[in-house]
C-alpha positions as CSV (number, residue, x, y, z in Angstrom):
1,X,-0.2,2.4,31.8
2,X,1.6,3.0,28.7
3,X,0.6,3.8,25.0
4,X,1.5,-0.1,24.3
5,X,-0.6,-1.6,26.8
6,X,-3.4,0.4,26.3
7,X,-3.8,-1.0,23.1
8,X,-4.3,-4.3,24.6
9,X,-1.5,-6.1,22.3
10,X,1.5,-7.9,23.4
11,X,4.8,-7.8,22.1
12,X,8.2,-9.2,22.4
13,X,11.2,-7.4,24.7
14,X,13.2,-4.9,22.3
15,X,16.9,-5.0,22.1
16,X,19.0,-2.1,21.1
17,X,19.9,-1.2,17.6
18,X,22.7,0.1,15.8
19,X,22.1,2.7,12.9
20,X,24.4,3.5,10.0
21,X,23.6,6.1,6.8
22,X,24.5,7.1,4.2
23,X,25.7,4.1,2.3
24,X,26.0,5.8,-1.2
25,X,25.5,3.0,-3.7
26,X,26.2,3.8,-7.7
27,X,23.0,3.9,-9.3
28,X,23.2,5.3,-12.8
29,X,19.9,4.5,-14.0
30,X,19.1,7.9,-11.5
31,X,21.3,9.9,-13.3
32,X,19.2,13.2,-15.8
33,X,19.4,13.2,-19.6
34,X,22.9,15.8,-18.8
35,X,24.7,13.2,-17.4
36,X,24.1,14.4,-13.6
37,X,24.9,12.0,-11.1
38,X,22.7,11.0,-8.3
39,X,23.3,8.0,-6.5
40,X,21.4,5.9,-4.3
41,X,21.9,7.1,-0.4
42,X,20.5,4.5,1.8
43,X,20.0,3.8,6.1
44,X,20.6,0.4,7.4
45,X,19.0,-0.1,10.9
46,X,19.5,-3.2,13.0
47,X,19.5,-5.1,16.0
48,X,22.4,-5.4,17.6
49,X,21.8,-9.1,18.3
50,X,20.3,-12.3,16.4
51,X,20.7,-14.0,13.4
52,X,18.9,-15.1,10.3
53,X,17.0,-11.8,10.4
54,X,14.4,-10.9,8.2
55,X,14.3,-7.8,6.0
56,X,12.2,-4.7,5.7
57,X,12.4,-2.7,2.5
58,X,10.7,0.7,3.2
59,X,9.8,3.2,1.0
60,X,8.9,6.8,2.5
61,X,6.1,9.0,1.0
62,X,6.5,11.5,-1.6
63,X,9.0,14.6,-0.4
64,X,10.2,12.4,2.4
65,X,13.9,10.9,2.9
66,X,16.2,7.8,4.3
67,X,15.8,9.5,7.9
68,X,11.7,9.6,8.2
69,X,9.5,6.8,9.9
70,X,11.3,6.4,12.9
71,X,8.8,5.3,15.3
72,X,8.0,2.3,12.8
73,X,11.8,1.5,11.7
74,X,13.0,2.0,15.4
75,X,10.1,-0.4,16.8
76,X,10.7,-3.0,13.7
77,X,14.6,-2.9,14.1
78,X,14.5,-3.1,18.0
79,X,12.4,-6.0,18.1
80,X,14.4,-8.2,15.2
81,X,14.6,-6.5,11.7
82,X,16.8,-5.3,9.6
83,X,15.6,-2.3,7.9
84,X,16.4,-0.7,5.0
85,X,15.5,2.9,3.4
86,X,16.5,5.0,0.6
87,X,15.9,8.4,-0.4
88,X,13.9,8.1,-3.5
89,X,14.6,11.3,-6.0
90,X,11.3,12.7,-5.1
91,X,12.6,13.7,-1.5
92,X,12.6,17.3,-1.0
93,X,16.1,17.2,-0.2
94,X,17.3,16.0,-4.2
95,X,15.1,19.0,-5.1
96,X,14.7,18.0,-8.7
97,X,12.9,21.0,-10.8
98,X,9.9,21.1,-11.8
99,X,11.1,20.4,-15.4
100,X,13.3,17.7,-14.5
101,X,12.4,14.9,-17.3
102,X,12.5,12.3,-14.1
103,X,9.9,13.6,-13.1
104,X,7.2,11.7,-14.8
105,X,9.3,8.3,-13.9
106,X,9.7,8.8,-10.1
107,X,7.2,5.9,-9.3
108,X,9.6,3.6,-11.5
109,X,12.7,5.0,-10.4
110,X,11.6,4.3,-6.9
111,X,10.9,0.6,-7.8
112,X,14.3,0.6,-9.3
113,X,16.0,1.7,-6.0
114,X,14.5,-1.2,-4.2
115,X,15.9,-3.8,-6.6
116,X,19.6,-1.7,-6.5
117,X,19.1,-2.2,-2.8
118,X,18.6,-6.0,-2.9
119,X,21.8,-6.3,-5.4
120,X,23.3,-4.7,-2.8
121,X,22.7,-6.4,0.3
122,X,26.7,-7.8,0.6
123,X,27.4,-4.0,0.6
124,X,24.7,-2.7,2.7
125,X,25.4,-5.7,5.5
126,X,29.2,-4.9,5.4
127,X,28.5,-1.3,6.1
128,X,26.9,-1.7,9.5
129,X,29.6,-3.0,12.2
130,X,29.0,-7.1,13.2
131,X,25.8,-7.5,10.7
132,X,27.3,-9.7,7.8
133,X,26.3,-12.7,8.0
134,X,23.2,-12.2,10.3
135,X,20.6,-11.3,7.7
136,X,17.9,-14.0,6.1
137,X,18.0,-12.8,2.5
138,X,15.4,-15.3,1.5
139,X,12.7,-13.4,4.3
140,X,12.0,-10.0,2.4
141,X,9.0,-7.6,3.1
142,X,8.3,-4.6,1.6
143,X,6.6,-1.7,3.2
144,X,5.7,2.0,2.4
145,X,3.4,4.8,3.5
146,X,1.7,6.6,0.6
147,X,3.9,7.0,-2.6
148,X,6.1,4.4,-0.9
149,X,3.0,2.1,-0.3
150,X,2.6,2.0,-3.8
151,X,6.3,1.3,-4.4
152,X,6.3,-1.6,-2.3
153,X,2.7,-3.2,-4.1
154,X,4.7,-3.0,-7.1
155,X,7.5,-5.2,-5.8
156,X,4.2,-7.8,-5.7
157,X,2.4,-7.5,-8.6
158,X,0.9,-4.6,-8.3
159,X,0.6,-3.2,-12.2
160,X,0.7,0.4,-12.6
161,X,0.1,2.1,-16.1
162,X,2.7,3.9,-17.7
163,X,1.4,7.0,-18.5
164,X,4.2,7.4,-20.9
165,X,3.5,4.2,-22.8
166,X,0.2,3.4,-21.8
167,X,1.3,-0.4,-21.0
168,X,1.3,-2.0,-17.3
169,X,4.4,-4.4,-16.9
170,X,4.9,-6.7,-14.0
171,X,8.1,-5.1,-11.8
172,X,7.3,-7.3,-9.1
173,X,10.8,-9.0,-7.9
174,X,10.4,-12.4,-6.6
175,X,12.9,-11.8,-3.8
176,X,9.9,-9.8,-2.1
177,X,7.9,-12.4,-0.3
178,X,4.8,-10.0,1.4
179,X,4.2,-6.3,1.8
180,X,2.9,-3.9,4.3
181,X,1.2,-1.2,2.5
182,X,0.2,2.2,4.5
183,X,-2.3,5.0,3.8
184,X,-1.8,4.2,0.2
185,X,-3.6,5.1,-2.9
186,X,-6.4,3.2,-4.4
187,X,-8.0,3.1,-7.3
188,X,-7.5,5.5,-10.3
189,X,-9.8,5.9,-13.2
190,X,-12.5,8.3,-12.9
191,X,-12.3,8.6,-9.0
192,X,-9.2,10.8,-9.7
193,X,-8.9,14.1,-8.4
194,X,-8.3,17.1,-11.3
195,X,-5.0,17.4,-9.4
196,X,-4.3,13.9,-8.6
197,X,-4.7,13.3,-12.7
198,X,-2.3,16.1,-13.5
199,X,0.4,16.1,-10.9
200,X,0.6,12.5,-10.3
201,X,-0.4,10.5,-13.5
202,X,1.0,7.7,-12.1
203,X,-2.1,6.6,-9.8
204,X,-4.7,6.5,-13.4
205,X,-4.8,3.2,-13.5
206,X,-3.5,0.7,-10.6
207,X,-4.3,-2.8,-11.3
208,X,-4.2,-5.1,-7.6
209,X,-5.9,-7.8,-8.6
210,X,-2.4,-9.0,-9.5
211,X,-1.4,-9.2,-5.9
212,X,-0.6,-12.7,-5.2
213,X,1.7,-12.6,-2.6
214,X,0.6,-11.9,1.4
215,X,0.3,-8.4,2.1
216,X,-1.0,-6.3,4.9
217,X,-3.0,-2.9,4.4
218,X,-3.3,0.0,6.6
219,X,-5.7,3.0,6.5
220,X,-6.9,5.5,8.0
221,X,-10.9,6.1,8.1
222,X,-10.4,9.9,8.5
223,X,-7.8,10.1,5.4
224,X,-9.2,12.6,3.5
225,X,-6.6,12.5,0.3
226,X,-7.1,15.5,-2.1
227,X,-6.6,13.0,-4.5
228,X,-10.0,10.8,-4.6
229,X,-13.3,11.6,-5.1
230,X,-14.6,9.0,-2.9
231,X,-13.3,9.6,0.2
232,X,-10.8,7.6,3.2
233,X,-12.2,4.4,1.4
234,X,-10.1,4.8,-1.5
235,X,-6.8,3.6,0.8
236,X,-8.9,0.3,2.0
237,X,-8.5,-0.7,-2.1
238,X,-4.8,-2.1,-2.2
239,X,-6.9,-4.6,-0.1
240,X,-10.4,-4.5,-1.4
241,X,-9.0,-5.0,-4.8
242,X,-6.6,-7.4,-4.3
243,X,-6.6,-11.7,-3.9
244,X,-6.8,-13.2,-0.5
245,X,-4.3,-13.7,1.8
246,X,-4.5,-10.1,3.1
247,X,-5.3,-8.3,6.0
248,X,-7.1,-4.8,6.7
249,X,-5.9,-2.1,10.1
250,X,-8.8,0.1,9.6
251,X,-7.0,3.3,12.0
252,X,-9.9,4.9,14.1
253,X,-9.9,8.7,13.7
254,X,-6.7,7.8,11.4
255,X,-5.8,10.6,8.9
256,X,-2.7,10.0,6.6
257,X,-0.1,9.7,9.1
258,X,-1.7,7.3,11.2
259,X,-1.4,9.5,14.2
260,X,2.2,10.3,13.7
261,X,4.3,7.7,11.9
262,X,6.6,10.1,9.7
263,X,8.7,11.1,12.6
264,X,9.0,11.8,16.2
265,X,6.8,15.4,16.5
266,X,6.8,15.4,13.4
267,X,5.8,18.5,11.8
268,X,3.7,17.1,9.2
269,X,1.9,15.3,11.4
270,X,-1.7,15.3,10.6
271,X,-3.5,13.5,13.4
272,X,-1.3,13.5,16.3
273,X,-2.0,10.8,18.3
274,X,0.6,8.3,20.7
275,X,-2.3,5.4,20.5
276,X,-2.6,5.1,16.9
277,X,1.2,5.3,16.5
278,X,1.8,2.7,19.2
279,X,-1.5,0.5,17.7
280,X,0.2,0.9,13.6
281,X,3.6,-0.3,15.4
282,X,2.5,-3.3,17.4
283,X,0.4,-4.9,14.6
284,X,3.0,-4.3,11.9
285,X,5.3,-5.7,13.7
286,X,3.2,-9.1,14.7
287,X,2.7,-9.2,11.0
288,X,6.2,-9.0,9.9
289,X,6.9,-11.8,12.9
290,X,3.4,-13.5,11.2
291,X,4.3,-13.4,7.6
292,X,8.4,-14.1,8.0
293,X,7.3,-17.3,10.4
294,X,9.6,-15.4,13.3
295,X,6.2,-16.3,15.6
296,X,2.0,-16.5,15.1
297,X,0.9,-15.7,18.8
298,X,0.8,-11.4,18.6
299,X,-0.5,-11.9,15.2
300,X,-3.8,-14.1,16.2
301,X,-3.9,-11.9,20.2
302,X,-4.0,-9.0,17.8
303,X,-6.7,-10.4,15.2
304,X,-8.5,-11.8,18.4
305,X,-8.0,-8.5,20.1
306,X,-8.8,-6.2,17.0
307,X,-12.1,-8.3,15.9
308,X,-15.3,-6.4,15.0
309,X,-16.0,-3.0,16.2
310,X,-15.6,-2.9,20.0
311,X,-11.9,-1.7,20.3
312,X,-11.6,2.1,20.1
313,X,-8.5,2.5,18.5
314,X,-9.0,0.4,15.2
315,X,-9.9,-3.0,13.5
316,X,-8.5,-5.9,12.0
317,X,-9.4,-7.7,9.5
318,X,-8.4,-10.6,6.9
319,X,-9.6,-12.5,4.4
């Protein structure tokens, strides 16, 4: 029996996928106060075959880079997705100093490269052999684990103070129709670590009751963040928080990567774990076939399958 039907989910046949990185596209608004350049390198995965598919805008977690997440961009891009993924300028391969004055911004530059990417889809399409003309530019999800979670609320509503200005402003982009948001931060005011508050000021105040659009959230109930106070709740908030029209993955045993998400043996890895990685890739992917109309049935087997608190890897719920 394999890792897939253990879980006791079903799943369409994958097809094989072409890859193709970097595409460098301009992106001055990346560029320091000197005038250094750093533009936008971004991965473009894909099936091979099909048209009119949807998109997947992912953003990685903080130090990450365009090559993480395979098991979930290989899994969403054999099975019908195009996927898209930048290197934001927090990766620890840009290696911006500690004193870089981006620093402070990176949660709004990152939001910026996802709206360079979608200006650039004619670009990003004719960079990968046979794919122009196959992608459904009006079917857009975002997704993101951790930093990159929050990056892709934001493309819905999600309103995060400034902590330069002290204003929230809405940088949602109504090309983004749903989100998939994993381990991601909840929360901030007075739940805030001493560390979270001074090394990432950008989680003091998140506001998701501005989340209109459908959205699904993924946590782990062993993710102990050194950022929170309260514990591997603090993730469930992007959808305790937010309107209806979400759903919850509660990860059994899950700590931040899910069971191993980041990467194939991963280093970083905090949980290893096949049945967690194979249960966060089949019901992400029946949600992005859910939520882009591509098909219903693995989403309700999955909600039917996932109900309560009988199944030993996780549970699903919605409201």
């Amino acid at each position: 029996m394999t890792m897939y039907e253990a879980t006791g989910l079903t799943g369409p046949a994958s097809t094989p996928t072409v890859s193709v990185k970097p595409v460098v596209l301009p992106a001055p608004q990346r560029s320091d106060q000197s005038d250094h350049r750093e533009d936008l390198p971004v991965r473009v995965t894909a099936p091979l075959t099909g048209t009119d598919l949807p998109l997947v805008l992912f953003a990685h977690g903080f130090g990450s880079h365009l090559d993480g997440y395979a098991p979930l961009v290989d899994h969403w891009a054999s099975h019908g997705f195009v996927v898209v993924q930048a290197t934001h300028l927090d990766s620890q391969r840009l290696g911006l100093a500690a004193d870089d004055p981006r620093r402070p911004h990176l949660w709004r530059h990152r939001v910026r490269d996802m709206t360079r990417i979608l200006d650039a889809l004619g670009t990003l399409e004719a960079s990968v052999p046979g794919l122009a003309g196959r992608v459904d530019r009006g079917r857009v999800v975002a997704a993101g684990h951790s930093f990159g979670g929050q990056t892709a609320g934001i493309l819905v509503g999600l309103r995060v103070t400034d902590p330069a200005t002290g204003t929230a402003e809405d940088l949602s982009d109504p090309r983004v129709t749903a989100s998939i948001q994993l381990a991601t931060a909840g929360r901030g005011g007075d739940e805030l670590t001493p560390f979270a508050r001074e090394n990432l000021p950008w989680l003091r105040d998140q506001d998701f009751s501005r989340i209109t659009a459908p959205g699904l959230v993924v946590a782990g109930d062993e993710d102990e963040l050194p950022l929170s106070t309260r514990g591997p709740s603090w993730t469930t908030d992007p959808y305790t928080l937010a309107g209806g029209g979400k759903s919850l993955l509660t990860v059994r045993g899950g700590r931040h990567f899910l069971g191993g998400i980041s990467g194939y043996e991963a280093a970083e890895t905090t949980d290893e774990s096949p049945g967690r990685v194979a249960l966060v890739q089949q019901v992400t992917l029946a949600y992005l076939r859910q939520v882009t109309g591509v098909d219903r049935a693995d989403w309700e087997r999955a909600r039917t399958v996932l109900a309560g608190d009988t199944h030993p890897l996780g549970r699903l719920e919605s409201k």
